[in-house]
C-alpha positions as CSV (number, residue, x, y, z in Angstrom):
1,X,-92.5,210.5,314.2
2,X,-89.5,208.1,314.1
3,X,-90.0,208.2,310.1
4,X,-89.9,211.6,309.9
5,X,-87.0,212.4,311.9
6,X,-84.9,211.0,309.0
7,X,-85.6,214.3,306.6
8,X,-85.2,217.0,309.2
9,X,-82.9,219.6,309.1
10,X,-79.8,219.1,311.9
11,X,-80.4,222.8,312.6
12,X,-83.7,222.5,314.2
13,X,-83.2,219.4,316.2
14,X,-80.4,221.5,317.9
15,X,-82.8,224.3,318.1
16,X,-85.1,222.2,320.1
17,X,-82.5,220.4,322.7
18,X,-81.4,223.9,323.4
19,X,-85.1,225.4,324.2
20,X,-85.8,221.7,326.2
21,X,-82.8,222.2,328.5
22,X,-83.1,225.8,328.8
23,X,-87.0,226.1,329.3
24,X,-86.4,229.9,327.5
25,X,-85.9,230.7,323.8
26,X,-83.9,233.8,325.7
27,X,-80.9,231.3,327.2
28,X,-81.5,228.7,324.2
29,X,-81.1,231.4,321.9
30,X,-77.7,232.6,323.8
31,X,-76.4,228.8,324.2
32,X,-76.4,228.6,320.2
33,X,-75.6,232.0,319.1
34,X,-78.4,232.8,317.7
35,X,-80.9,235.3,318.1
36,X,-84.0,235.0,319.6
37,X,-86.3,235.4,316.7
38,X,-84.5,232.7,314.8
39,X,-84.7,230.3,317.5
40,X,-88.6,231.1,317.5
41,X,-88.6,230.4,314.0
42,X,-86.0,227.2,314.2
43,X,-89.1,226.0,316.9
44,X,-92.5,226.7,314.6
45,X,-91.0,225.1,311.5
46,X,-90.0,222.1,313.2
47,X,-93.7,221.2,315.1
48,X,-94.9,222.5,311.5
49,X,-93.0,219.6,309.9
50,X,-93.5,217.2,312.3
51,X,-97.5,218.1,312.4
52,X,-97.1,218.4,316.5
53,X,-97.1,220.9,319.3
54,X,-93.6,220.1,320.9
55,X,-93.8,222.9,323.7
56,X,-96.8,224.4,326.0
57,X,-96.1,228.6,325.9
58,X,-96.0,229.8,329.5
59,X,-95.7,233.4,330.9
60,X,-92.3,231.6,333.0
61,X,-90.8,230.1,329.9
62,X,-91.5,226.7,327.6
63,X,-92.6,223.4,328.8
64,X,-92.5,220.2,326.3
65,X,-95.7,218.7,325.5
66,X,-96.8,215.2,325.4
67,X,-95.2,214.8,321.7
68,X,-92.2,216.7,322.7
69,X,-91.2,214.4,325.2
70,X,-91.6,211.6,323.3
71,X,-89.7,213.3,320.3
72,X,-86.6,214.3,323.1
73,X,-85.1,210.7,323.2
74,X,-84.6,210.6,319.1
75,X,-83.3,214.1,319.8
76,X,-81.0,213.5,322.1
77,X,-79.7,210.2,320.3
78,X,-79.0,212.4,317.3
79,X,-76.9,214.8,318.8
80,X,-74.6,212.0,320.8
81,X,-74.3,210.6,317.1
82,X,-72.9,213.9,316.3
83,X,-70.8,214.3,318.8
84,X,-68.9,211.2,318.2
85,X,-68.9,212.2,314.4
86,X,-67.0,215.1,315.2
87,X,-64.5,213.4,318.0
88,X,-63.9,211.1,315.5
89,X,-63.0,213.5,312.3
90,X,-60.9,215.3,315.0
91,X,-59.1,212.5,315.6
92,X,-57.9,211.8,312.3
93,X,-55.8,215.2,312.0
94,X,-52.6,215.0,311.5
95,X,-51.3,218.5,311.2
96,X,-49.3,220.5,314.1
97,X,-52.4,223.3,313.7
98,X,-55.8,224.0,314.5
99,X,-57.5,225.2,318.2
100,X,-57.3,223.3,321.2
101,X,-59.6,224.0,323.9
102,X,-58.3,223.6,327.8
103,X,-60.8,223.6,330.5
104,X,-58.9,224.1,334.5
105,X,-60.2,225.6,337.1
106,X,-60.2,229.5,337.9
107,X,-57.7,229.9,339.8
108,X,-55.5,227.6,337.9
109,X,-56.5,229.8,334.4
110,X,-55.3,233.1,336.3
111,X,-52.2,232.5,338.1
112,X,-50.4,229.2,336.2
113,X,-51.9,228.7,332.8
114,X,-51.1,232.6,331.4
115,X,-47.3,231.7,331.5
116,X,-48.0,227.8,330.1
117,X,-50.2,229.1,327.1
118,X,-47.5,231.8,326.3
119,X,-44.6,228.7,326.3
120,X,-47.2,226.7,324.0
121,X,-47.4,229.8,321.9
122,X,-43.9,230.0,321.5
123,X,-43.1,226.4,320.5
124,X,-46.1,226.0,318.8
125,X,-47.4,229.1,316.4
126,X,-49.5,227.7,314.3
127,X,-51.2,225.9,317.5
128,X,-54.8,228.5,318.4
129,X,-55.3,227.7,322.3
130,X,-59.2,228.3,323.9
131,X,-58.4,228.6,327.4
132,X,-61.7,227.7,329.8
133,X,-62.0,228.8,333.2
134,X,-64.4,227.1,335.4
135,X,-64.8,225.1,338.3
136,X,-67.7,223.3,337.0
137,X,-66.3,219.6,335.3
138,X,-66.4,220.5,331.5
139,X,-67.8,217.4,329.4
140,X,-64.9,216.4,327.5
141,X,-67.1,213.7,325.3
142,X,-69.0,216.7,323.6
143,X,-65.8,219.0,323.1
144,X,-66.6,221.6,325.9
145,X,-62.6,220.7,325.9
146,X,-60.0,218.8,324.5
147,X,-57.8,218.6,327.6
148,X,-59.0,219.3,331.4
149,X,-56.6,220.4,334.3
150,X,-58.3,219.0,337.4
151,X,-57.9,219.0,340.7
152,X,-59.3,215.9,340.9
153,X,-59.2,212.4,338.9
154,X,-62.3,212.7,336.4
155,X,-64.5,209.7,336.1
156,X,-65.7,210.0,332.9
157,X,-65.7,207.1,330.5
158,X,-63.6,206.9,327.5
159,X,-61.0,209.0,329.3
160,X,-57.0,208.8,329.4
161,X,-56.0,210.4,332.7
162,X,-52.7,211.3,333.9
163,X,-51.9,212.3,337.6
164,X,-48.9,214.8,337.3
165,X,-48.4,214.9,341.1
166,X,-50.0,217.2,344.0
167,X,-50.1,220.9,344.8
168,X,-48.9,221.8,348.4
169,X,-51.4,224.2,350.4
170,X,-50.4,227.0,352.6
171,X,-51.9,229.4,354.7
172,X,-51.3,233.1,354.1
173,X,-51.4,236.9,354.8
174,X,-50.4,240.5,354.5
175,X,-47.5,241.4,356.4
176,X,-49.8,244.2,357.4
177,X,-52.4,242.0,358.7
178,X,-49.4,239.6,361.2
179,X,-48.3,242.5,362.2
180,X,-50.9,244.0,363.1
181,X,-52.9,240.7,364.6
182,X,-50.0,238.0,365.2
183,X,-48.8,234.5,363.7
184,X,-51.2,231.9,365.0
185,X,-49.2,228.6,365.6
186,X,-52.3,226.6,366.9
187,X,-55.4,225.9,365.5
188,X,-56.9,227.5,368.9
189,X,-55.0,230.5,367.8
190,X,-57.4,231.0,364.5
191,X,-60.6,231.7,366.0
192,X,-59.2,235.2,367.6
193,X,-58.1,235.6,363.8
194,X,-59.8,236.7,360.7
195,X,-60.0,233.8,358.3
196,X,-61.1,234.0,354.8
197,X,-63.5,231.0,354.2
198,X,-65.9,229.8,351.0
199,X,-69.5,230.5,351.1
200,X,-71.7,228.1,349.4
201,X,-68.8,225.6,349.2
202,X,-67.9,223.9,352.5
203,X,-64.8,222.0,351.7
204,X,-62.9,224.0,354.1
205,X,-65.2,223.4,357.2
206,X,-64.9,219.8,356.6
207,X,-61.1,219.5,355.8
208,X,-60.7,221.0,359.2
209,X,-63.0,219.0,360.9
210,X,-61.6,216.2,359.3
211,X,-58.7,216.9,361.6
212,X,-60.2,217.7,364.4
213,X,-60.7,220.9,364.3
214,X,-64.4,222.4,365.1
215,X,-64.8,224.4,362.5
216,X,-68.4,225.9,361.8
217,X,-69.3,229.1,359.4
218,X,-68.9,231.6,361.8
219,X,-65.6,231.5,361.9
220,X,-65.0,233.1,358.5
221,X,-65.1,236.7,358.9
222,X,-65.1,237.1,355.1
223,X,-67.0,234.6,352.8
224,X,-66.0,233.9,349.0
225,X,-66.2,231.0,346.7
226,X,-64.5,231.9,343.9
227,X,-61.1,231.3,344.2
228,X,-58.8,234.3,342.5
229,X,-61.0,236.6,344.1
230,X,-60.7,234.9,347.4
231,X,-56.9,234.9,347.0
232,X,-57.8,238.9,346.0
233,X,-59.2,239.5,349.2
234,X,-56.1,237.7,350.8
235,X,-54.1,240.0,349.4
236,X,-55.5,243.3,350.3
237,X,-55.2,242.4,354.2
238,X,-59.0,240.8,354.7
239,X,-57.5,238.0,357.0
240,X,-55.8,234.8,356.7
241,X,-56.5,232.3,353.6
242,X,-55.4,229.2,351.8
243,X,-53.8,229.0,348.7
244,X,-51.6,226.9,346.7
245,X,-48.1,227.4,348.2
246,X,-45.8,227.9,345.2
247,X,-48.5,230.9,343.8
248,X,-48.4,232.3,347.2
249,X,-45.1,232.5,348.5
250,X,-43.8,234.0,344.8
251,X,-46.5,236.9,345.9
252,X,-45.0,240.3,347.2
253,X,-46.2,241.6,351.0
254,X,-47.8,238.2,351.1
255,X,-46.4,235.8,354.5
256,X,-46.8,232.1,355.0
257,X,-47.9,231.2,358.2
258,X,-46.7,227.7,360.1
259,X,-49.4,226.0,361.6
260,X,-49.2,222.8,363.8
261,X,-51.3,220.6,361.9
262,X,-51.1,218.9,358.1
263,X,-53.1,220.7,355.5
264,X,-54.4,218.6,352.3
265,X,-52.6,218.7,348.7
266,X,-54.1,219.2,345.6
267,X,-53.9,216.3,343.1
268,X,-53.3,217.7,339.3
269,X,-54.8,215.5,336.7
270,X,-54.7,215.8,333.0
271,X,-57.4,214.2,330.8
272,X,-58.4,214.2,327.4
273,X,-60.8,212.1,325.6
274,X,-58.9,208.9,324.0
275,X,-60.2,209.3,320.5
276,X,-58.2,212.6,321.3
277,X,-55.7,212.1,323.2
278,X,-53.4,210.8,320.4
279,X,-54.0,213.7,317.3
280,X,-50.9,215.5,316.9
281,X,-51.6,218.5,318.0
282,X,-53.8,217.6,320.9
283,X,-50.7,215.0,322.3
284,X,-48.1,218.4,321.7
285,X,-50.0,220.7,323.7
286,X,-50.9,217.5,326.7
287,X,-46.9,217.6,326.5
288,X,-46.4,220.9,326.5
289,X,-48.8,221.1,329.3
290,X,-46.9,218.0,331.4
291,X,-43.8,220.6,331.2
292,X,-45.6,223.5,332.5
293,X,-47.1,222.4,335.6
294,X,-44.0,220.5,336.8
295,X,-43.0,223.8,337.9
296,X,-46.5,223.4,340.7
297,X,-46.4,220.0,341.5
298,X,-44.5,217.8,343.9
C-alpha cells in the first residue's frame, strides 16, 4: 500500500481525510468545496487504485475499514507534508500584497476588529484581509489563520506570541432596566437582579465562585453563550451582563454598574506561526494590528 501511495493523485488523498473525519460524503463534501457526487467519485477511484475497500457504507454515514485505517497514517503524514510546503512557500514572499487571514474571537470580530481592518485597509491597499470569527482556537500550523487575537496565550508549538496587555471587564445595563430595578453594590444584591449568564459555558459561575460568591445556574434569568448576542440581549433591557469595559461604556443607554468586588481581565495575545511571523506582509498587518488594539488594552 506504502508503494502505491507514491503515484496517487493529491486530490483523492484529501478526498479521503475529509470523508474519515467527517464520517459523511455530505459534510466532507462541504469541508472541500466540492460536491457531493465528486467526492463519491474522488472515494471509488481511489479504493479502485489502491485494489481496497477503505470505507464500510452505513445508512448513518461512512466508517473506514480494516485497510482504511491502516492507509489513514500515510494519509495523514501526506497532508502535514503539505501543510509545511505551503507555510514554507508563504514564507518566502516578499511583496506588501496578497490575503491575510485573522482568526479572534466573536465578539472581538464585531465590536473592535471592523474599525482595525478598515485602518489596515487604508495603509495597506493592496493588503486582502480574511477576517475569522470564532471562539473555537483556529490551527494556525495548517493556515486556518495567519494571525490569532486571543484571549488567552496559545500553546501551540512553533508559535511567536505576543501579550499586548489585558481588557478590563465591567458589568452593565440599560438605564431602563436600573431604573426600573436599582444599582446593586453587593454581590448579595444580584440575586434579587436579573443577570445575563452563558449556557453551556460555565466560566462565569466559577469566576464568581472563585471569589466567593455562590453562584449556581439558576441565577441567570437569561442564558447565552455566544457573546455579541449576549451583549445584544444586554442591550435591549434583559438584565445585567459582563462585557469588556471600553466597548461598553462607548455604548448609548448602556450604564456601568460598581460592584464591591474585583472582576477578572482579559489577556490579549497575538500569535502567528514563526515560519510566518516574519513575511512582509504578515509582520505589517501583526503591526498594524499591535496599533489597533492599544486602543482596548491596559
Amino acid at each position: 500500500m506504502d508503494t502505491a501511495l507514491n503515484t496517487l493523485d493529491w486530490s483523492l488523498i484529501q478526498s479521503f481525510l475529509a470523508v474519515a473525519q467527517a464520517g459523511t460524503l455530505s459534510t466532507g463534501a462541504h469541508k472541500l468545496g466540492m460536491s457531493q457526487p465528486t467526492l463519491g467519485r474522488h472515494i471509488r477511484a481511489l479504493e479502485a487504485q489502491l485494489g481496497a475497500e477503505l470505507f464500510l457504507r452505513h445508512a448513518r454515514g461512512f466508517e473506514l475499514s480494516p485497510q482504511g485505517k491502516e492507509l489513514l497514517p500515510h494519509a495523514q503524514a501526506m497532508a502535514q507534508a503539505m501543510q509545511a510546503l505551503a507555510i514554507t512557500a508563504a514564507g518566502a514572499q516578499t511583496r506588501l500584497q496578497g490575503d491575510v487571514r485573522i482568526a479572534t474571537s466573536v465578539f472581538m470580530a464585531h465590536h473592535a476588529m471592523p474599525g482595525i481592518i478598515a485602518q489596515m485597509r487604508a495603509a495597506e491597499p493592496d493588503i486582502q484581509i480574511d477576517l475569522i470569527p470564532s471562539d473555537a482556537s483556529e490551527n494556525l500550523l495548517f493556515r486556518e489563520a495567519d494571525i490569532a487575537v486571543r484571549m488567552y496565550r496559545p500553546t501551540q508549538l512553533d508559535m511567536i506570541t505576543k501579550h499586548l496587555g489585558d481588557i478590563r471587564l465591567g458589568m452593565f445595563a440599560t438605564r431602563e432596566y436600573l431604573s426600573r430595578r436599582g444599582k446593586p453594590a453587593t454581590a448579595e444584591e444580584l440575586r434579587h437582579h436579573d443577570i445575563i449568564g452563558y449556557d453551556a459555558n460555565d466560566d462565569i459561575i466559577r469566576e464568581m465562585r472563585g471569589m466567593g460568591i455562590p453562584a449556581s445556574r439558576d441565577w441567570f434569568a437569561v442564558r447565552c453563550d455566544n457573546q455579541s448576542a449576549y451583549w445584544e440581549l444586554v442591550r435591549a433591557g434583559c438584565g445585567l451582563g459582563f462585557c469588556q469595559a471600553e466597548i461598553a461604556r462607548a455604548t448609548p443607554g448602556i450604564e456601568e454598574v460598581a460592584l464591591d468586588f474585583p472582576l477578572p481581565v482579559l489577556p490579549v495575545w497575538l500569535t502567528a506561526h514563526e515560519t510566518l511571523r516574519h513575511t512582509p506582509r504578515i509582520s505589517r498587518i501583526w503591526s498594524l494590528l499591535e496599533t489597533g488594539l492599544r486602543a482596548f488594552v491596559s
